[in-house]
C-alpha positions in Angstrom: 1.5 19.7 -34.9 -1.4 20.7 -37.2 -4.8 19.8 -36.4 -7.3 19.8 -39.6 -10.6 19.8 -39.0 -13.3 19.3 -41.3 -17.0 19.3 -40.5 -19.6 18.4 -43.6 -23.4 19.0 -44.1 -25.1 15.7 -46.0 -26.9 15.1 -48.8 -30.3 14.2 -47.7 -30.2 10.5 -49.8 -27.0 9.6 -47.5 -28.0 7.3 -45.6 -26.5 5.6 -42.2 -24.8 2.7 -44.7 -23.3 5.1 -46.8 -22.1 7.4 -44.0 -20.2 4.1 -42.7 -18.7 3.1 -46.6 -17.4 7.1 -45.9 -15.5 6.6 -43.2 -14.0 3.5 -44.1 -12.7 5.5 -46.9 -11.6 8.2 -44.9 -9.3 6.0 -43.0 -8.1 4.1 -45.9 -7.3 6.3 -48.7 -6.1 9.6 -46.2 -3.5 7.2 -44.6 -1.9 6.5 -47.7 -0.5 9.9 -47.7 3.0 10.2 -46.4 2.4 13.2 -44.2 -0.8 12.2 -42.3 0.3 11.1 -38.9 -3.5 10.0 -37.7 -7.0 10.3 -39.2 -10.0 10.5 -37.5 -13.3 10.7 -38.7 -17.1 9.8 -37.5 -20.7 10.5 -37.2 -22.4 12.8 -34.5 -24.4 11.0 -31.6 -27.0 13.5 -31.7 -29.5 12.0 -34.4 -30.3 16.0 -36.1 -26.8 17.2 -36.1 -26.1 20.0 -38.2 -22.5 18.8 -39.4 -23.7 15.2 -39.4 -20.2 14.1 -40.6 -16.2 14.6 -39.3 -12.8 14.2 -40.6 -9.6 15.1 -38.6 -6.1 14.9 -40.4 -2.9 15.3 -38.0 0.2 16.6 -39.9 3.7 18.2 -38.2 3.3 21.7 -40.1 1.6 23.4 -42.3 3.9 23.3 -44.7 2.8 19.4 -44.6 -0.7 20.9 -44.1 -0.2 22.2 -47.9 1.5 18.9 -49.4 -1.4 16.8 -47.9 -3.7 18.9 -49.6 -2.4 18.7 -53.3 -1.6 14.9 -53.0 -3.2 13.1 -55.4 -4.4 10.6 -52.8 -6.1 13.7 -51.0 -7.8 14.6 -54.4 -9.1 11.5 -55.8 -10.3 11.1 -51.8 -12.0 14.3 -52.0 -13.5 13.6 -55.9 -15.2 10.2 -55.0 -15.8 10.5 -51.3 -16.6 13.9 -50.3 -17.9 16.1 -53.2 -20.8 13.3 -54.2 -22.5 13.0 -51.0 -21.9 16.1 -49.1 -23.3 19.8 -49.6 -21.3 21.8 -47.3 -17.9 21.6 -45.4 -16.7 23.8 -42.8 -12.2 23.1 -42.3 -10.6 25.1 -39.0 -6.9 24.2 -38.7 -5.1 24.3 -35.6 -2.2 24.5 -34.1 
């Protein structure tokens, strides 16, 4: 089982609202993709955090690790959800 981990740093317009439409998204769009077995995703409770936003992807391998990544779900997810409102991401995989 492969753990991927992604932590992201915010735009400074993002507000509480949008942070919620994000994870909605992150749930919906990342589970149509065959090889995801459970996403996770949320906000920190500490109100300054510096990764102020989560996404956690479960997958058996990484060979499945690498299909998730090129699916075109994955892309268009990461295209209209992540790139617009974030400034930073920091992704550990594990094992």
């Amino acid at each position: 089982m492969i753990h991927h981990l992604v932590l992201f740093k915010l735009k400074p317009e993002v507000d509480d609202e949008r942070v919620e439409w994000m994870m909605r998204q992150t749930r919906m769009q990342l589970l149509k993709i065959p090889e995801v077995l459970n996403v996770k995703c949320g906000k920190p409770i500490a109100p300054n955090a510096q990764w102020p936003f989560f996404l956690s992807v479960d997958v058996e391998s990484t060979e499945k690790l690498a299909i998730y990544r090129d699916d075109p779900n994955h892309v268009k997810f990461v295209e209209e959800v992540i790139r617009p409102y974030t400034t930073d991401a920091l992704a550990i995989d594990y094992e």
